[in-house]
N, C-alpha and C positions, 0 to 999 in steps of 0.2 A: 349679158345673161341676167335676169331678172331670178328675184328671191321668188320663194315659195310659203304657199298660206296651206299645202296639202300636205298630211301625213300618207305617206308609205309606208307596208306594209309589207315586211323585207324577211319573213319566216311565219309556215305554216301554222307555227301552236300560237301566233298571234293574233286576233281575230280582228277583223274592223268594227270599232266601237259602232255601238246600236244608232239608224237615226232616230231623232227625236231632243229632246229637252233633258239634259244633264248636269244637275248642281255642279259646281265646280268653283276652284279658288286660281289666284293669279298665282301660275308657281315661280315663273319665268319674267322679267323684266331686261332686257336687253337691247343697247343701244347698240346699232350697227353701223352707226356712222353716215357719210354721203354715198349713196349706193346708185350705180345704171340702171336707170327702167326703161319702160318703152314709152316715159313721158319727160324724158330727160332726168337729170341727176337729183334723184331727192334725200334726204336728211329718214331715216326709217329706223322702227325700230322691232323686235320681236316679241311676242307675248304667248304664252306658253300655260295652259292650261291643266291640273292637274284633277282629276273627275273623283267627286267623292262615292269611297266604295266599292271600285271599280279597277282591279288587276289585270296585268296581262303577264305569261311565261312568254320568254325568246331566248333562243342562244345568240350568246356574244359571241362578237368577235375572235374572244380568245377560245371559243368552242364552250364554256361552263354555261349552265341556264340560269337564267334569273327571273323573279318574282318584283314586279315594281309595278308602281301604280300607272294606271291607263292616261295619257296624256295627250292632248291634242294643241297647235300652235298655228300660230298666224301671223305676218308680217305687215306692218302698217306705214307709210307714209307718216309724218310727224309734223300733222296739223290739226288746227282747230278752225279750218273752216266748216261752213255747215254741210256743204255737198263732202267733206272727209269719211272714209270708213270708222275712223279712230274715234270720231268726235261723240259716238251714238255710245259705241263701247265704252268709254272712259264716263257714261252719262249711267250708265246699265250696271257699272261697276259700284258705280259712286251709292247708286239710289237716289240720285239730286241730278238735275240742272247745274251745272255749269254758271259762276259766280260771273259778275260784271266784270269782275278784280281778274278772276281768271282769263277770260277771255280776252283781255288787255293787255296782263303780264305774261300770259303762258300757265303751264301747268306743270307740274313734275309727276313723269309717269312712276316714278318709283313708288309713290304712294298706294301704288296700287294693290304693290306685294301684298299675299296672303290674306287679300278680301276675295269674299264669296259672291255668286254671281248665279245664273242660269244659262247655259252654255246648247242653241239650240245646233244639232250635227246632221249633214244630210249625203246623203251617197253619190256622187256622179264618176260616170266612164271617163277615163281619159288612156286614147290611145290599147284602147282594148281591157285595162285594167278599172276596177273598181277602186274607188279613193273613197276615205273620211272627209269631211272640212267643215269648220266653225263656219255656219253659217250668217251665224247675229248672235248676239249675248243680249241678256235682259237682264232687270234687277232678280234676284233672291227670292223668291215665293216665301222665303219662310229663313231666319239663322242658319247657318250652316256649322255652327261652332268654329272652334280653333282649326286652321291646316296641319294635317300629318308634317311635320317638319320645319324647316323655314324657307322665305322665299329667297330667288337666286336673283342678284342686281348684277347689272353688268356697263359699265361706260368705258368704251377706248381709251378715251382721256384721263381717268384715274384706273389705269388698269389693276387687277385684283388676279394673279395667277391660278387661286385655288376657284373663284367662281368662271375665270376663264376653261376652265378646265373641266367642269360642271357643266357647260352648252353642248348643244348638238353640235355632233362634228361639221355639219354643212354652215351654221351660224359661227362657227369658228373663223371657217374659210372664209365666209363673206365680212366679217370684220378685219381679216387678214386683207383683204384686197379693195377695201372702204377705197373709195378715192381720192381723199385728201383726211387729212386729222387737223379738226378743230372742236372750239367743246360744241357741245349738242344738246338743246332741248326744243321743248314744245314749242312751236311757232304759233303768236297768234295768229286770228283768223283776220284771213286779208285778200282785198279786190283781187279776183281771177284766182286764186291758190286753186290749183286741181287737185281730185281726190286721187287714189293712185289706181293704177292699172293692173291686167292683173298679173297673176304672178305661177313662177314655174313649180315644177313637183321639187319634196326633200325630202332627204331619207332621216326621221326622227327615230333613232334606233338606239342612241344613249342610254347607260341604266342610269337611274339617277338613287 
C-alpha cells in the first residue's frame, strides 16, 4: 500500500482549499522511514503545509468542532536526484539552488521547519470524489513573516512522543509499519535513483 500526497475531505463545514497559488510555511517535517511503493522500498518522508490566513471548522472525532488553520501535505521519496519530486521543492523552499557541498553530502530536511514558500493547489477527481493536492511549490513572492506557532519535526530513530502525537493519524500508522528502523536522511543525488510514484489518498483530519 503506497502513502498519500491527497488531502481528504472527511466533513461538510470543511471546504476544499481554493485552487490556485497559496503562501504557506513548512508546518510539518516527518521522517517515515523505509516505506512500500509501487517502485520498491524507498527511504520517504512527509511535508505538511500550513496556508497563511486561511481556516477551516470540522467536527472531531470526539464529536466537539474545531477552528484550525487550513493545511495541505505531501509525501516525498528522499532524494536529490534531479528527476526527484523533492529536489525542486526543497529548491522553492530554500529560495537558492542547492550547494555543491549539499548535493554531495546530503541535506537535512528539518531546516526546512517554518520557512515560507508559495504553495501552488489544484483540484482532481478520484474515484468520483473531488480532492486538493500540492501541486509544485515556488519560492515566496514576497516575506511571509513569522509562522503561527512552531514547526513539528519528527525522526523514528530519535522518537519524541509529544510530536509523535502531533501527526496525522495515517502518518502515524505508516511510521508504525516503516519497514526496517535505521537512521534516515537525504540521500545524495546518484546514477539511476528514481523519482517516486505516485501515491494513495489520506485522511488529513488532525487538529493541530
Amino acid at each position: 500500500m503506497s502513502l498519500s500526497s491527497i488531502l481528504r475531505i472527511t466533513s461538510d463545514d470543511a471546504p476544499l482549499i481554493a485552487p490556485g497559488l497559496h503562501p504557506a510555511w513548512v508546518f510539518i517535517v516527518a521522517l517515515l522511514g523505509r516505506q512500500s511503493t509501487n517502485f520498491g522500498e524507498k527511504l520517504q518522508v512527509f511535508l505538511q503545509w500550513m496556508l497563511q490566513g486561511q481556516m477551516r471548522t470540522y467536527t472531531g472525532r470526539d464529536g466537539r468542532r474545531y477552528t484550525v488553520p487550513s493545511t495541505l501535505g505531501r509525501v516525498f521519496t528522499m532524494s536529490l536526484h534531479d528527476s526527484s519530486a523533492l529536489r525542486p521543492v526543497l529548491e522553492a523552499v530554500l529560495g537558492r539552488a542547492l550547494t555543491a557541498a549539499e548535493k554531495k553530502t546530503g541535506f537535512d530536511v528539518f531546516t526546512l521547519g517554518g520557512l515560507g514558500c508559495g504553495v501552488n493547489v489544484v483540484h482532481r477527481q478520484s474515484n468520483g470524489r473531488l480532492f486538493a493536492n500540492v501541486d509544485s511549490v515556488v519560492p515566496a513572492s514576497s516575506p511571509l513573516g513569522p509562522m503561527p506557532g512552531s514547526p513539528i519535526y519528527y525522526n523514528p530513530d530519535q522518537h519524541n512522543a509529544e510530536a509523535f502525537a502531533r501527526l496525522p493519524q495515517w502518518v502515524q500508522d505508516a511510521i508504525s509499519r516503516r519497514i526496517r528502523k535505521e537512521p534516515v536522511r537525504v540521500e545524495p543525488a546518484a546514477e539511476g535513483d528514481a523519482a517516486e510514484g505516485d501515491a494513495a489518498e489520506f485522511d488529513d483530519s488532525i487538529p493541530f
